[in-house]
VOGU-3710 file (C-alpha; in Angstrom, 3 decimals, decimal comma):
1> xxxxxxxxxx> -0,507/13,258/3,288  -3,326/13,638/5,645  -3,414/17,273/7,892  -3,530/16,337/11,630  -5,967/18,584/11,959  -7,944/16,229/9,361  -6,626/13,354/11,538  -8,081/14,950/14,647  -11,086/15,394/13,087  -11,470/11,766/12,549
11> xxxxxxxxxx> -10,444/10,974/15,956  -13,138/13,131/17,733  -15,804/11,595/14,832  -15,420/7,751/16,289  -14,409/8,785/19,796  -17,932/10,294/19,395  -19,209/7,077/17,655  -18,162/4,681/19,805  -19,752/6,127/22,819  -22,923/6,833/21,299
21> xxxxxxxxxx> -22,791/2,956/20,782  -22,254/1,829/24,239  -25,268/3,581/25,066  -27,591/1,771/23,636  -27,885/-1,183/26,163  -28,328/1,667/28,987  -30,910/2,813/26,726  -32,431/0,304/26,031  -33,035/-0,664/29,405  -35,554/1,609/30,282
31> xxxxxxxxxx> -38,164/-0,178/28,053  -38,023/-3,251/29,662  -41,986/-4,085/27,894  -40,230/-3,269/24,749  -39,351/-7,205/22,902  -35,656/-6,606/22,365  -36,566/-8,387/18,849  -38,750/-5,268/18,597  -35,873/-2,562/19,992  -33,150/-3,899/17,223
41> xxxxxxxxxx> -35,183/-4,281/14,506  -36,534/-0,913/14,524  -33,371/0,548/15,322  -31,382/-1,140/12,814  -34,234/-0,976/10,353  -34,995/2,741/10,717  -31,055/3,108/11,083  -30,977/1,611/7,365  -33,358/3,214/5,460  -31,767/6,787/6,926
51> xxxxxxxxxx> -28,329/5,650/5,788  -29,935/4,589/2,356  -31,056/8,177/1,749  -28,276/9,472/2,359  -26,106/7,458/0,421  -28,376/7,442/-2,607  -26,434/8,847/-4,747  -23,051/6,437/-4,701  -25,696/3,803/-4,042  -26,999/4,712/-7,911
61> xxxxxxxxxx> -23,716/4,050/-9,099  -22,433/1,194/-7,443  -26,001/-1,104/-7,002  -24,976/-2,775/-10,357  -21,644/-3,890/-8,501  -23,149/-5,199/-5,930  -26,126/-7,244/-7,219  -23,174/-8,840/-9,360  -22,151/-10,312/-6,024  -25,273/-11,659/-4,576
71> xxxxxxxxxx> -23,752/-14,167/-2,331  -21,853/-11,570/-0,459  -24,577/-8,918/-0,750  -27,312/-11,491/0,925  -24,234/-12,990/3,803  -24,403/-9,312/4,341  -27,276/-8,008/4,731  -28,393/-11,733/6,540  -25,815/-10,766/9,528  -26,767/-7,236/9,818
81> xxxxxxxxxx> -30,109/-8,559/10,215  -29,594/-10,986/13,139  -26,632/-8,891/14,839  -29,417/-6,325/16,193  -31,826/-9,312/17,478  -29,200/-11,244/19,332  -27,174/-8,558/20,516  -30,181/-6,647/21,892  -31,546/-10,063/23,308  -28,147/-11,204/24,755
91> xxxxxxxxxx> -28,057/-7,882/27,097  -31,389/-8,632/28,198  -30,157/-12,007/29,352  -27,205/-11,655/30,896  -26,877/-7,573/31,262  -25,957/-5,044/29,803  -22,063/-4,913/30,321  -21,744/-8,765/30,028  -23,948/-9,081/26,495  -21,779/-5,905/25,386
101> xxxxxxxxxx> -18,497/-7,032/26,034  -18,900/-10,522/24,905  -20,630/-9,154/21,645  -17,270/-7,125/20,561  -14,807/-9,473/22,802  -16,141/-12,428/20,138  -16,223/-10,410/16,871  -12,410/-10,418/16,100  -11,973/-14,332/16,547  -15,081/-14,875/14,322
111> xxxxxxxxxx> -13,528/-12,032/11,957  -10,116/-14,522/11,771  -11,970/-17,629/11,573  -14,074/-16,270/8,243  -10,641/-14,623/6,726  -8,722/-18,328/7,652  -11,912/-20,578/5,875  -12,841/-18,247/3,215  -10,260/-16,096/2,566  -7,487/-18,396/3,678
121> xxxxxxxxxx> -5,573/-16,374/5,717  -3,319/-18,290/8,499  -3,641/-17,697/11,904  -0,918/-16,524/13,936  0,480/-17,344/17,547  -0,576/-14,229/18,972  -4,071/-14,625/17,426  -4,038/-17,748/19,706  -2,423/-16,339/22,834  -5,241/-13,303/22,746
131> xxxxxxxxxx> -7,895/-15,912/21,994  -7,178/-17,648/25,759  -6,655/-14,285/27,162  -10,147/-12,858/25,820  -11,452/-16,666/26,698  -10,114/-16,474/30,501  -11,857/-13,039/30,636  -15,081/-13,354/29,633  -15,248/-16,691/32,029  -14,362/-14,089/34,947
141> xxxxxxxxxx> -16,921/-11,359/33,742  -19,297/-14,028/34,008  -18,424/-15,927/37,301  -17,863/-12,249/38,758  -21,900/-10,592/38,015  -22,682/-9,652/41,609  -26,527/-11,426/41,610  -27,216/-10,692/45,169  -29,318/-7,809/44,495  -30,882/-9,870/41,069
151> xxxxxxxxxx> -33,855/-12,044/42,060  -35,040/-12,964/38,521  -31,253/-14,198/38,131  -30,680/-17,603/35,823  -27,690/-18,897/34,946  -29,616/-21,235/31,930  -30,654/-17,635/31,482  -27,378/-15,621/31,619  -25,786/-18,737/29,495  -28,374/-18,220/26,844
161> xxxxxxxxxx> -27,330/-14,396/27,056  -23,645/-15,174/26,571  -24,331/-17,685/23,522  -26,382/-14,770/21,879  -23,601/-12,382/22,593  -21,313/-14,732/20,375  -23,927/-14,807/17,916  -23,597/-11,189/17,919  -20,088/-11,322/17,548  -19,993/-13,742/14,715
171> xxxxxxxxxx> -22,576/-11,247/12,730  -20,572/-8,870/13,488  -17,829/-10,344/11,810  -19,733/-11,376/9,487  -21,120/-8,335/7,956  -17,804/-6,397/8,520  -16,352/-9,474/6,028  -19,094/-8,542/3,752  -18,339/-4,798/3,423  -14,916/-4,888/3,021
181> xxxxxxxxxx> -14,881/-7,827/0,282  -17,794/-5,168/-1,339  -15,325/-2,170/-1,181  -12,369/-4,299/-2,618  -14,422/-5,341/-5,063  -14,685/-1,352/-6,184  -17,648/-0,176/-4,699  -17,735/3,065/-2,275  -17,355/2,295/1,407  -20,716/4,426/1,664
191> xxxxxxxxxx> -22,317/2,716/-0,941  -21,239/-0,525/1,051  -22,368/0,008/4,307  -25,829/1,766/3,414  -26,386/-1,161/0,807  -25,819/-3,712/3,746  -28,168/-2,086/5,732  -30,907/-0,966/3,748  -30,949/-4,532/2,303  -31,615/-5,703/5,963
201> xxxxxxxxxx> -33,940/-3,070/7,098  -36,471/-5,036/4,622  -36,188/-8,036/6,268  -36,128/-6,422/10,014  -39,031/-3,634/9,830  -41,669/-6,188/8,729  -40,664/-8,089/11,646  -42,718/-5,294/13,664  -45,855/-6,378/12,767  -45,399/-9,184/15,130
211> xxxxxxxxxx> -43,341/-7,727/17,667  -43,175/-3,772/17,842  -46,487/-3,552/20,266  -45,245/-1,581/22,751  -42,309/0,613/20,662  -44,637/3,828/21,002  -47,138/2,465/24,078  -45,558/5,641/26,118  -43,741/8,378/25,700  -40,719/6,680/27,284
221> xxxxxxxxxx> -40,697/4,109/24,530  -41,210/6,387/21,949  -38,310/8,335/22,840  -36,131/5,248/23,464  -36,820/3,542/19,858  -36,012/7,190/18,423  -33,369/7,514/20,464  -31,513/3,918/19,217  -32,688/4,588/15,738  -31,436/7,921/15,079
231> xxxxxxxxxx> -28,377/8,393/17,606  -26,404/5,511/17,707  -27,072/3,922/14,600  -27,660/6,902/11,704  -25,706/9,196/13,506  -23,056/6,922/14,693  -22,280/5,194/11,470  -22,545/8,495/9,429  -19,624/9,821/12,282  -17,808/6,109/11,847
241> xxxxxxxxxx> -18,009/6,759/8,125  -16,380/10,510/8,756  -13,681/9,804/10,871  -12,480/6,559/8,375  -11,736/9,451/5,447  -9,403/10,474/8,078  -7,595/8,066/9,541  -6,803/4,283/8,806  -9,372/1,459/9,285  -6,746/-0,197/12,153
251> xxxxxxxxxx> -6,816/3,375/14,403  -10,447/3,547/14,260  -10,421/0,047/15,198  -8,524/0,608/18,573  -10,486/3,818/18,737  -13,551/1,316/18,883  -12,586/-0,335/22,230  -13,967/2,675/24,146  -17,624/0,870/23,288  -17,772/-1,464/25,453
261> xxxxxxxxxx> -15,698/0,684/28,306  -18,690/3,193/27,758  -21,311/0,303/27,846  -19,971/-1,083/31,333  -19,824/2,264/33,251  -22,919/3,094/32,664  -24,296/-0,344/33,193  -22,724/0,068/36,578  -23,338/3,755/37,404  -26,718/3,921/36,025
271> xxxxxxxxxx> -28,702/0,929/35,974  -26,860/-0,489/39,547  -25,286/-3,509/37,558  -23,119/-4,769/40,027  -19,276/-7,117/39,662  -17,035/-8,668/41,689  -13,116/-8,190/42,071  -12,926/-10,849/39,591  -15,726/-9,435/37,319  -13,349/-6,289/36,664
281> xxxxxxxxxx> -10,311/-8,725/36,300  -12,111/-10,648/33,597  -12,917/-6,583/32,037  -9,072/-6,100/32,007  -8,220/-9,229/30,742  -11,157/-8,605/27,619  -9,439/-5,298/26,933  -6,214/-6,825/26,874  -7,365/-9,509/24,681  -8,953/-6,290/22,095
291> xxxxxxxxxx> -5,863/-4,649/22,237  -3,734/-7,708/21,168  -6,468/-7,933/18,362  -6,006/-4,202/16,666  -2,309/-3,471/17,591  -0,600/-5,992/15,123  3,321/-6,408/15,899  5,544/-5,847/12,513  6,128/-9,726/12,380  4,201/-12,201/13,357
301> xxxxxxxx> 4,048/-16,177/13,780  1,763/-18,242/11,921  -0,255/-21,344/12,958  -0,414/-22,741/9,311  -4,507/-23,594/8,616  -4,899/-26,897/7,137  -7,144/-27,552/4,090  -10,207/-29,669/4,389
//
């Protein structure tokens, strides 16, 4: 039986986590010459190859494992790949609470859609009901963006933002399948996620040569790119990783939500984002939706998934 003060231990690990996370759109922000192709790459690249090293040595004994599953190993590392590029990209577009929020709003439904296709899982009712609830929201975070003060505003370009956030979210999703079918397969949740990543990092840090100009043109960027590498990503993960030998996968989950909270203060208290009354409506109704998501009642109804 786990101590609580092990349990609060892992608590204050992915509190810490999560808001590391939602800074990195603030962050990032302040290299606006920086290709946001450029800013995840490196981060998630350099973020990789530190979570390699220090995972080397369950890596060593579980890379056989893994290579025996290539299909899931290249899914994978594939999504952790793109989920940098379009989730950087999509808060570029549309801002940073917006691309945030509909990055981890989507991730669940993509999560249940995967499970329901590959792993045939049924859906349930309550799947549904938070899938028009999270729906509803993001439609009013959208609609409510105060653009008065926005002159470069699009809204091809804030679409294009939102369709990269759900890109994001079905990466997400995606990659999160891939780990845990790794670490039911045997292998060491450590040995899964730094496998994932380190796989990607060699298809995102060559990537630079085309677009990582301006990572280090100033000492602004420098710090920024060292900031997203080594913060949220190495150190985050290596805290997420903590806290889960502490306390169960569906806590941390709800623990999780304070991301894009985090990511939507400081897009408004810092870099002047800006919503209406309906904006913050369409937050509540996205945290409602999240909630609904991670706190599963003890029975559930099931919309039964039909073969194809």
């Amino acid at each position: 039986m786990q101590s609580r003060h092990g349990s609060f231990k892992g608590v204050i690990a992915i509190i810490i986590a999560s808001f590391l996370w939602g800074t990195t759109g603030t962050a990032a922000s302040y290299s606006p010459d920086v290709s946001s192709f450029a800013i995840g790459a490196f981060s998630m690249g350099i973020g990789g190859v530190l979570l390699v090293i220090t995972a080397r040595k369950t890596l060593f004994i579980d890379y056989k494992l893994m290579i025996s599953q290539p299909k899931v190993l290249l899914l994978g590392a594939a999504s952790v790949a793109i989920y940098p590029l379009a989730f950087y990209t999509s808060m570029r577009l549309s801002g940073v609470a917006i691309g945030t929020v509909v990055s981890i709003a989507t991730a669940p439904f993509f999560a249940a859609i995967l499970e329901s296709l590959i792993s045939k899982k049924n859906i349930s009712l309550e799947w549904v009901l938070s899938f028009v609830i999270g729906a509803i929201g993001i439609t009013l975070l959208t609609l409510g963006r105060d653009q008065s003060n926005d002159p470069s505003y699009s809204i091809n370009q804030q679409s294009l933002g939102i369709l990269l956030g759900c890109i994001a979210g079905l990466t997400y999703a995606g990659y999160s399948w891939a780990a845990r079918s790794l670490i039911e397969s045997g292998v060491h949740s450590k040995s899964s996620m730094s496998g994932l990543f380190g796989c990607a990092a060699l298809l995102l840090l060559p990537s630079l040569w085309f677009t990582g100009d301006n990572l280090f043109s100033s000492a602004t960027n420098a710090l920024v790119s060292l900031y997203m590498a080594v913060i949220p990503m190495f150190l985050g993960y290596l805290l997420f990783g903590f806290g889960l030998n502490y306390i169960n996968a569906s806590k941390a989950t709800l623990i999780t939500l304070i991301e894009p909270l985090v990511a939507t203060v400081l897009a408004v208290f810092v870099i002047g984002e800006r919503f209406k009354i309906i904006g913050w409506i369409g937050v509540a109704l996205v945290s409602l939706c999240l909630l609904m998501q991670t706190i599963k009642p003890q029975k559930q109804l099931r919309v039964p998934i039909k073969s194809m």
